[in-house]
N, C-alpha and C positions, 0 to 999 in steps of 0.2 A: 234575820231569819236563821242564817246558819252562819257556825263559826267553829274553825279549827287552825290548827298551826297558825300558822303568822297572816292568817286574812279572815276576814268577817266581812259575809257579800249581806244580799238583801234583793227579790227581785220581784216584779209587779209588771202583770199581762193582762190583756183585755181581748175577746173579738173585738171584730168591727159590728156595729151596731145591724142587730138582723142576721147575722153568722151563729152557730154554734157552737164552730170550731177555727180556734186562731191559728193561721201560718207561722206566726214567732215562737223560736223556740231558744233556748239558753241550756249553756253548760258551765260547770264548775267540776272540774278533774283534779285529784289531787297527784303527782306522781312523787316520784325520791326528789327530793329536796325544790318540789315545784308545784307548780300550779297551772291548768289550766283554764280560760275564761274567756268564753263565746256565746254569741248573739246572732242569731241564722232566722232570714226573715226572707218565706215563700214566696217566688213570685204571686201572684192573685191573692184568690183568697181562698178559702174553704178547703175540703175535705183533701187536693192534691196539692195545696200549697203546703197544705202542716205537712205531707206524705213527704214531700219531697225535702220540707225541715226538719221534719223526724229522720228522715235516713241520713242528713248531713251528722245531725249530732250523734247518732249511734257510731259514724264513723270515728268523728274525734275522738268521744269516751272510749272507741277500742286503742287509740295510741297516741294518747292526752300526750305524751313526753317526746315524740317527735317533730321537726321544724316546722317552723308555719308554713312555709311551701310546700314541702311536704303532704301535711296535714289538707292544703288546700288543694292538688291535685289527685290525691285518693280524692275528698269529696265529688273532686270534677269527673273523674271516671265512673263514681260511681251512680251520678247521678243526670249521665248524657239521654235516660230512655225517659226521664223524667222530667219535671219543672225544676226549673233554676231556681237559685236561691242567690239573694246577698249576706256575705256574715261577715264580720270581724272577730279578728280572736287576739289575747294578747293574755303571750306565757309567761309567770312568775320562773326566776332562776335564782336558785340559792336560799332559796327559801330554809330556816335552820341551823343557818349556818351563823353561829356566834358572835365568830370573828369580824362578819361582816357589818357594814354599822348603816351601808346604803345597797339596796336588791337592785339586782339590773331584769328586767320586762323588756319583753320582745313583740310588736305587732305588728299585724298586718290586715287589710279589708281589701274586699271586691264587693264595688256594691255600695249602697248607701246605707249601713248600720253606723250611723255617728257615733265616733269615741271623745269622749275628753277627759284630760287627766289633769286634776287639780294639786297643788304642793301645798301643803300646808305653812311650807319654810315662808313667813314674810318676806325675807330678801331672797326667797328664789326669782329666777329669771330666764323663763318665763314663770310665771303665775301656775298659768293654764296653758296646755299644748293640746290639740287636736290633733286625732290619728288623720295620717293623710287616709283619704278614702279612693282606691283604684277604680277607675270606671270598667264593667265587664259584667257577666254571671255565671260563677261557677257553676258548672254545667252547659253552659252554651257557649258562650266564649270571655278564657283568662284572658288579663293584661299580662305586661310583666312585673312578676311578683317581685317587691322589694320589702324588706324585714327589717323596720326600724327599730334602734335600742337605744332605752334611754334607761339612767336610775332614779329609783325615788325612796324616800326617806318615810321612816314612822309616819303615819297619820294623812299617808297621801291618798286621794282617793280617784278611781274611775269609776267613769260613767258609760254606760253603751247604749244604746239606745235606738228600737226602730225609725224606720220614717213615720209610723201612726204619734209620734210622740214628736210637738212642732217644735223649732227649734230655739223656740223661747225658754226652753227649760233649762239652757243654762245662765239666765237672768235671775239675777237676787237670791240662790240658793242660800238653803238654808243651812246655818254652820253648826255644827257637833252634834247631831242627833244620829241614830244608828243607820247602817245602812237600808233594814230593811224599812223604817219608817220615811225616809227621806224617797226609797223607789216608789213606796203608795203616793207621797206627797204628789212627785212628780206626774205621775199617773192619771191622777185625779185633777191635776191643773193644768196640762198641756195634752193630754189625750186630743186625738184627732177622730170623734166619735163614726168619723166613713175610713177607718181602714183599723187594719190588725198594731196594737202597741205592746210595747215589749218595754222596759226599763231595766237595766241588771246593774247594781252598785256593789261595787270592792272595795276592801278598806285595806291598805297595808299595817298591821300590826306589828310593834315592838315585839311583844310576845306573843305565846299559843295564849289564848282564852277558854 
């Protein structure tokens, strides 16, 4: 779908069947040598769940480059008179930078938006690593926040993903097709047609595209 600097995402939403309007909402912020990318899914459904996922993401998009704790306590103030919401977000660092030949990525969730992040490296170890997911909802009540970092190399990819999306989708993926085809794939074979789905795929890029 979209592609700049060193990432190329892809992302695929649905209501829930009989809604008009979905609670899931995603971001992709770009800042100085970084990258934002977030997945913020309402509690319920309809018309205050998006309300309350639209004011999370407007928060990040205003200070994409600040920490994920951070990032995750503005949302929580801002959004105490409203419905909660669960998200994950996980920031690109160093993005640009030449020198570097592996990015280091930062994340953090409350809530159950599923992360998983594939390596491309054959002999990496692990393969695949899932975001830990904090139990809580911003807005009613944090955990404690902890900011996990790992690096990843050319060609790594994550996944994020509401609870409307079962968690068979990371069975048998499919290998090198773009992001944005691989989030319809998903979309369309694991949709959970009684709730709000969200899908958002990154790609780590050697270079801009």
């Amino acid at each position: 779908m979209s592609g700049f600097r060193h990432i190329d995402w892809g992302v695929a939403f649905k209501a829930m069947d009989g809604q008009c309007e979905s609670g899931d909402r995603h971001l992709v912020s770009l800042f100085d040598e970084g990258a934002l990318a977030a997945v913020v899914d309402g509690l319920g459904h309809g018309r205050e769940a998006a309300e309350s996922a639209e004011a999370a993401v407007k928060t990040l998009g205003n200070h994409p480059d600040e920490p994920l704790a951070s990032l995750i306590n503005r949302c929580h103030r801002n959004l105490l008179r409203m419905r909660g919401v669960a998200m994950t977000m996980v920031s690109f660092q160093g993005l640009g930078k030449q020198e570097q030949k592996r990015t280091k990525i930062e994340w953090l969730a409350v809530g159950n938006v599923e992360g998983l992040l594939i390596h491309t490296n054959q002999n990496a170890n692990p393969r695949t690593e899932w975001i830990l997911l904090n139990a809580g909802t911003v807005g009613y009540k944090l955990p404690i926040l902890r900011t996990t970092s790992v690096s990843i190399s050319p060609g790594d990819q994550l996944i994020l993903a509401t609870d409307g999306i079962k968690d068979t989708f990371a069975e048998e993926l499919p290998q090198n097709i773009p992001p944005q085809q691989l989030a319809s794939q998903i979309l369309a074979r694991h949709r959970n047609p009684m709730d709000d789905a969200l899908v958002l795929i990154i790609r780590y890029m050697e270079q801009s595209i």
